[in-house]
C-alpha atoms as a printed R data frame, in Angstrom:
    type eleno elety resid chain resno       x       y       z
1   ATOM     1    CA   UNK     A     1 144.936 -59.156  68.372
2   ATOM     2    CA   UNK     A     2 144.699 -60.009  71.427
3   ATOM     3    CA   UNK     A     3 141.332 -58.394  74.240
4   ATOM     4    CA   UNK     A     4 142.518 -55.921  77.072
5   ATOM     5    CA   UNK     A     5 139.913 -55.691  79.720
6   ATOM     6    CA   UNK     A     6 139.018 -52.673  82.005
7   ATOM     7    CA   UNK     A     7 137.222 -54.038  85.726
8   ATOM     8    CA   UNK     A     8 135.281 -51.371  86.367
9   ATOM     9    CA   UNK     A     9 133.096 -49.913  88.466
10  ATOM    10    CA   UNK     A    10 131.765 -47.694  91.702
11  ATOM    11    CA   UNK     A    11 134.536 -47.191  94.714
12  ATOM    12    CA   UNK     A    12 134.265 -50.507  97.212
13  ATOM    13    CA   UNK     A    13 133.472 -52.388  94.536
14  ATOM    14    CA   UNK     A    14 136.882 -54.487  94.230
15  ATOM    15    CA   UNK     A    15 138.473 -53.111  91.130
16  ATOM    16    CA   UNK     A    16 141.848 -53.515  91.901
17  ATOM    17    CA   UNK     A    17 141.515 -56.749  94.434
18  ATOM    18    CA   UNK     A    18 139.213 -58.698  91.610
19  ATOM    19    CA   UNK     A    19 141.193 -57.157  88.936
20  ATOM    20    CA   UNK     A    20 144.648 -58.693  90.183
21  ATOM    21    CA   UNK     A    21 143.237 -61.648  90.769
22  ATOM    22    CA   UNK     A    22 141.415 -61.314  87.442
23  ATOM    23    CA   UNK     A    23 145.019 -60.714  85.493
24  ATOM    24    CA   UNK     A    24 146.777 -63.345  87.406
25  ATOM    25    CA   UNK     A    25 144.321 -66.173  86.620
26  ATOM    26    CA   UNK     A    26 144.518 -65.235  83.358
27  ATOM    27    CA   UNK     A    27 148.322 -64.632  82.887
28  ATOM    28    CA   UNK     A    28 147.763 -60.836  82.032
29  ATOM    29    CA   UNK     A    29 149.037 -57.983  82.945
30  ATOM    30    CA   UNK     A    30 147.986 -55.744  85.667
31  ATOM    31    CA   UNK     A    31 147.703 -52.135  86.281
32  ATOM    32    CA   UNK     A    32 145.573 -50.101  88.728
33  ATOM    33    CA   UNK     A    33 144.072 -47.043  87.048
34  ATOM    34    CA   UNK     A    34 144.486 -45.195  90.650
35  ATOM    35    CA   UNK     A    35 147.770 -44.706  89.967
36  ATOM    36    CA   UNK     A    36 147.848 -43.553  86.646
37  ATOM    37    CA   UNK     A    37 145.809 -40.484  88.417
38  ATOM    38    CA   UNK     A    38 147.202 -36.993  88.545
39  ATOM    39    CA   UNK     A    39 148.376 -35.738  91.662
40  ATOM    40    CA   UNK     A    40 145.628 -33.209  91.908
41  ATOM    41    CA   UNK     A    41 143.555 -35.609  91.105
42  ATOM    42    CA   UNK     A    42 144.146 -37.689  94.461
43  ATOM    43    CA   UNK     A    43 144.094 -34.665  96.481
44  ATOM    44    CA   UNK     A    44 140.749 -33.481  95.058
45  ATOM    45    CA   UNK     A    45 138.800 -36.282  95.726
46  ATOM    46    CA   UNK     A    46 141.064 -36.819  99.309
47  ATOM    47    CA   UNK     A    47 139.043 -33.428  99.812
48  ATOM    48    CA   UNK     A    48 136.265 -35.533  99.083
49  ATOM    49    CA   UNK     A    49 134.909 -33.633  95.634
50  ATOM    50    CA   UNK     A    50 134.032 -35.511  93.064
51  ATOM    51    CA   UNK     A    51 135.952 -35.540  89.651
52  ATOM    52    CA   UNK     A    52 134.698 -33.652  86.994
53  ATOM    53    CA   UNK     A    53 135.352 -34.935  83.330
54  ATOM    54    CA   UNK     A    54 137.958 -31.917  82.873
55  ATOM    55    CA   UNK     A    55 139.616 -33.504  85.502
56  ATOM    56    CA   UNK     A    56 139.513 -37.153  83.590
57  ATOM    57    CA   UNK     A    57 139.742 -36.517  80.396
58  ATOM    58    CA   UNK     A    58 143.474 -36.772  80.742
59  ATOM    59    CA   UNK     A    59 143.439 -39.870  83.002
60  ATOM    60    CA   UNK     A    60 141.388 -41.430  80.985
61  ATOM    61    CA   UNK     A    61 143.623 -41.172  77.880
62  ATOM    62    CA   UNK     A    62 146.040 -42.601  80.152
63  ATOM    63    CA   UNK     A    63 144.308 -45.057  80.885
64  ATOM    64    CA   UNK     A    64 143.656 -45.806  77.111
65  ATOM    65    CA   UNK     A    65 147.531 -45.827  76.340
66  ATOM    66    CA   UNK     A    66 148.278 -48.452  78.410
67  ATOM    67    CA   UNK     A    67 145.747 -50.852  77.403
68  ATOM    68    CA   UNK     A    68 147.489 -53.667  75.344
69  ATOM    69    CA   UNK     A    69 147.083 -56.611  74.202
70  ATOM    70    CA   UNK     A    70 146.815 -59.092  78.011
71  ATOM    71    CA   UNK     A    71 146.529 -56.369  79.865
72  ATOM    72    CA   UNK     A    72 144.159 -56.024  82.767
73  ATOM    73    CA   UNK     A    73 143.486 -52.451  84.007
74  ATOM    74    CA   UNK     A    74 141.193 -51.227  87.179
75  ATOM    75    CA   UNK     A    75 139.163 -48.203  86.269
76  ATOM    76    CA   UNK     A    76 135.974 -46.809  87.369
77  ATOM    77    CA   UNK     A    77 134.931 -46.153  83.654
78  ATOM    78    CA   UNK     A    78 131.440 -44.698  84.649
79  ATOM    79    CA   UNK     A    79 130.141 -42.681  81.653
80  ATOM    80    CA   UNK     A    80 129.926 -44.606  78.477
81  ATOM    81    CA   UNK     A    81 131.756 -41.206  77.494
82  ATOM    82    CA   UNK     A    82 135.156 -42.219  79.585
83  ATOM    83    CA   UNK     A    83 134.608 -45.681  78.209
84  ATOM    84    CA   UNK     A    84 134.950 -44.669  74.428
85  ATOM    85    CA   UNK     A    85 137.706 -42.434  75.264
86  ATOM    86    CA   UNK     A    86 139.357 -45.185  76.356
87  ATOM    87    CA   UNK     A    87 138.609 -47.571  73.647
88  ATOM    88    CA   UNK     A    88 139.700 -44.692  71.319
89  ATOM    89    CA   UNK     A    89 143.011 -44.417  72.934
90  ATOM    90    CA   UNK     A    90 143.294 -48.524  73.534
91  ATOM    91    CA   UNK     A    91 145.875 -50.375  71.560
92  ATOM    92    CA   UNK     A    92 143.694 -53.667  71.495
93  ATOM    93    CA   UNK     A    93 140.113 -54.614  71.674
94  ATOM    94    CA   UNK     A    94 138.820 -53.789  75.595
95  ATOM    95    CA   UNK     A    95 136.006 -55.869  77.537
96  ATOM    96    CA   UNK     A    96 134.697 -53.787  80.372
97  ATOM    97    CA   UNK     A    97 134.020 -55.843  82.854
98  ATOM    98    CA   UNK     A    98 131.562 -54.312  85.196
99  ATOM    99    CA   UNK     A    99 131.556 -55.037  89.079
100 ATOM   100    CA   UNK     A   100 127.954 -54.465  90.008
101 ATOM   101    CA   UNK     A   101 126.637 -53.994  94.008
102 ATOM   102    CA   UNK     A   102 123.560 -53.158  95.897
103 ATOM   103    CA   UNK     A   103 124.555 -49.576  97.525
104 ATOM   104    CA   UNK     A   104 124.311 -51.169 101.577
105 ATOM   105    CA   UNK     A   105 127.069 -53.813  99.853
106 ATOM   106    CA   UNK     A   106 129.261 -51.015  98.302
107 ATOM   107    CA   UNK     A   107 128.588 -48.911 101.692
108 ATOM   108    CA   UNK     A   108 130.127 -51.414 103.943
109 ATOM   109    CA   UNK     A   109 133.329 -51.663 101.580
110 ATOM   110    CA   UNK     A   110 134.101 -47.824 101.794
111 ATOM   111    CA   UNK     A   111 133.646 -47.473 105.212
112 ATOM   112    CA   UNK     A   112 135.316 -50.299 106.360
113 ATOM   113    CA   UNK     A   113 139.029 -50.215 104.369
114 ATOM   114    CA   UNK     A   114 141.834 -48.259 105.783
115 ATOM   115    CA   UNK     A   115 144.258 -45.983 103.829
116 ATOM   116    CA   UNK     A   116 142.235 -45.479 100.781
117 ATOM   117    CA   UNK     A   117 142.003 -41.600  98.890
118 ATOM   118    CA   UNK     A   118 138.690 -42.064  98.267
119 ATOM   119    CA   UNK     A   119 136.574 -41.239 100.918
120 ATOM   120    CA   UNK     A   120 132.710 -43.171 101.146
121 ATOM   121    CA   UNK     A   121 131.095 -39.677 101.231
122 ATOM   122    CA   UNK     A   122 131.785 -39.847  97.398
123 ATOM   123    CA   UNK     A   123 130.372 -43.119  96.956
124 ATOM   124    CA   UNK     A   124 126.908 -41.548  96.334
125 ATOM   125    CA   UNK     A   125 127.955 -39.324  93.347
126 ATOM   126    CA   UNK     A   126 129.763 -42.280  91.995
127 ATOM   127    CA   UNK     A   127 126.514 -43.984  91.970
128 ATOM   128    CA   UNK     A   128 124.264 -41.483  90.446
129 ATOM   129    CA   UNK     A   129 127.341 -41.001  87.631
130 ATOM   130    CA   UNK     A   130 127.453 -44.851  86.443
131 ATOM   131    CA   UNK     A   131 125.820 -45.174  83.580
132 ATOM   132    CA   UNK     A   132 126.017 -49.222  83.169
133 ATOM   133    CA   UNK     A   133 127.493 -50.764  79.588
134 ATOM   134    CA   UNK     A   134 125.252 -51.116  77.118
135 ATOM   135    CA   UNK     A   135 124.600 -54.147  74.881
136 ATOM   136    CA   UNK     A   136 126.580 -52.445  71.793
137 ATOM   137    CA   UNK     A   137 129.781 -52.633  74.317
138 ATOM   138    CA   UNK     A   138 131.487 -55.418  74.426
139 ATOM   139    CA   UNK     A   139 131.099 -56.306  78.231
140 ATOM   140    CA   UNK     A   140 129.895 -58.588  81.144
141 ATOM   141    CA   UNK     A   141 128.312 -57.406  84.761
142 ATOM   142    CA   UNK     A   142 129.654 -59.909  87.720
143 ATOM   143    CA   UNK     A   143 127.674 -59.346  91.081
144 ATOM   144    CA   UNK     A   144 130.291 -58.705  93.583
145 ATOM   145    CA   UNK     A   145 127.560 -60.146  96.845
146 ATOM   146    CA   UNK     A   146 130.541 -63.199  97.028
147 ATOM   147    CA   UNK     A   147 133.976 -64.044  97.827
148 ATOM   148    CA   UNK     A   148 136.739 -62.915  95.648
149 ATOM   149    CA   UNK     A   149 137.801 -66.673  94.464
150 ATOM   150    CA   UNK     A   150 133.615 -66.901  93.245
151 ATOM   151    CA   UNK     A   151 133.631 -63.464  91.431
152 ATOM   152    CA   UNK     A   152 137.218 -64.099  89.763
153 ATOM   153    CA   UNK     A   153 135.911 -67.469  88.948
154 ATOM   154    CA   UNK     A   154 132.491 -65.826  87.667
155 ATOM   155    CA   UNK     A   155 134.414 -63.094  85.433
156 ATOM   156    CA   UNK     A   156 136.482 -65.603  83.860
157 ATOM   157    CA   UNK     A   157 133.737 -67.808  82.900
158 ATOM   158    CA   UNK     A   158 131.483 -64.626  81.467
159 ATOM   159    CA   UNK     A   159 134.635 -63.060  79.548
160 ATOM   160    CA   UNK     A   160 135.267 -66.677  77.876
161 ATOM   161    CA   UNK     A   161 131.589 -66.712  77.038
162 ATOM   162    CA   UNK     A   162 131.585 -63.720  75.394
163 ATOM   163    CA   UNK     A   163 134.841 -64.672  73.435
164 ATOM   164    CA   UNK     A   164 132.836 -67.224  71.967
């Protein structure tokens, strides 16, 4: 069968730019997990709360379901929790692939892109929620201090590596 992967990640830290690019060089499929999101969802965190796992429980088994074989999703995936929901809801083996940044990096991201729900006021609680993969999860951790090309190039090289 065939890996899915899940970019994931804090807000600002390229999810759905690196994870296009991501699918695309690989010749997967790509979906961005913001839009699987409830409706209430968006407008909570437009509010600028934070999600609570109530509130992604269902998006997350959403999220899950459309993970097939080639596909490429973009999903923050914070808690080891969400990420074995996920899994448990995948149709294919998943990779999370995190996108890892220092906080100033991350900082300059969210304040600086237009017409995004998710205001950089949340970008703290994001942070203290990640809890990073662990070495029992099938995974890799790109740094994302570089231009898109050198972190697409970088994730494809670690995911191949760990196919191996």
């Amino acid at each position: 069968m065939s890996t899915a992967y899940v970019v994931m990640g804090v807000s600002g830290c390229g999810k759905s730019r690196i994870g296009a690019g991501f699918a695309a060089a690989i010749g997967a499929q790509f979906i961005d997990g913001d839009s699987l999101h409830p409706q209430a969802n968006v407008d909570k965190m437009a509010r600028g709360e934070p999600l609570n796992d109530a509130d992604r429980h269902p998006w997350l088994k959403d999220v899950g379901r459309h993970l097939v074989p080639n596909t490429v999703i973009a999903c923050s995936a914070l808690k080891r929790s969400y990420r074995d929901l996920i899994r448990e809801t995948a149709g294919a083996p998943v990779v999370m692939c995190l996108l890892h940044g220092t906080r100033a990096v991350l900082w300059d991201r969210v304040s600086n892109r237009a017409g995004h729900f998710m205001p950089p006021a949340l970008l703290d609680s994001q942070l203290a929620t990640l809890e990073p993969p662990t070495p029992d999860e099938p995974h890799v951790i790109v740094d994302i201090d570089n231009t898109p090309d050198h972190i697409i190039k970088t994730l494809i090289a670690a995911t191949q590596e760990l196919a191996q």
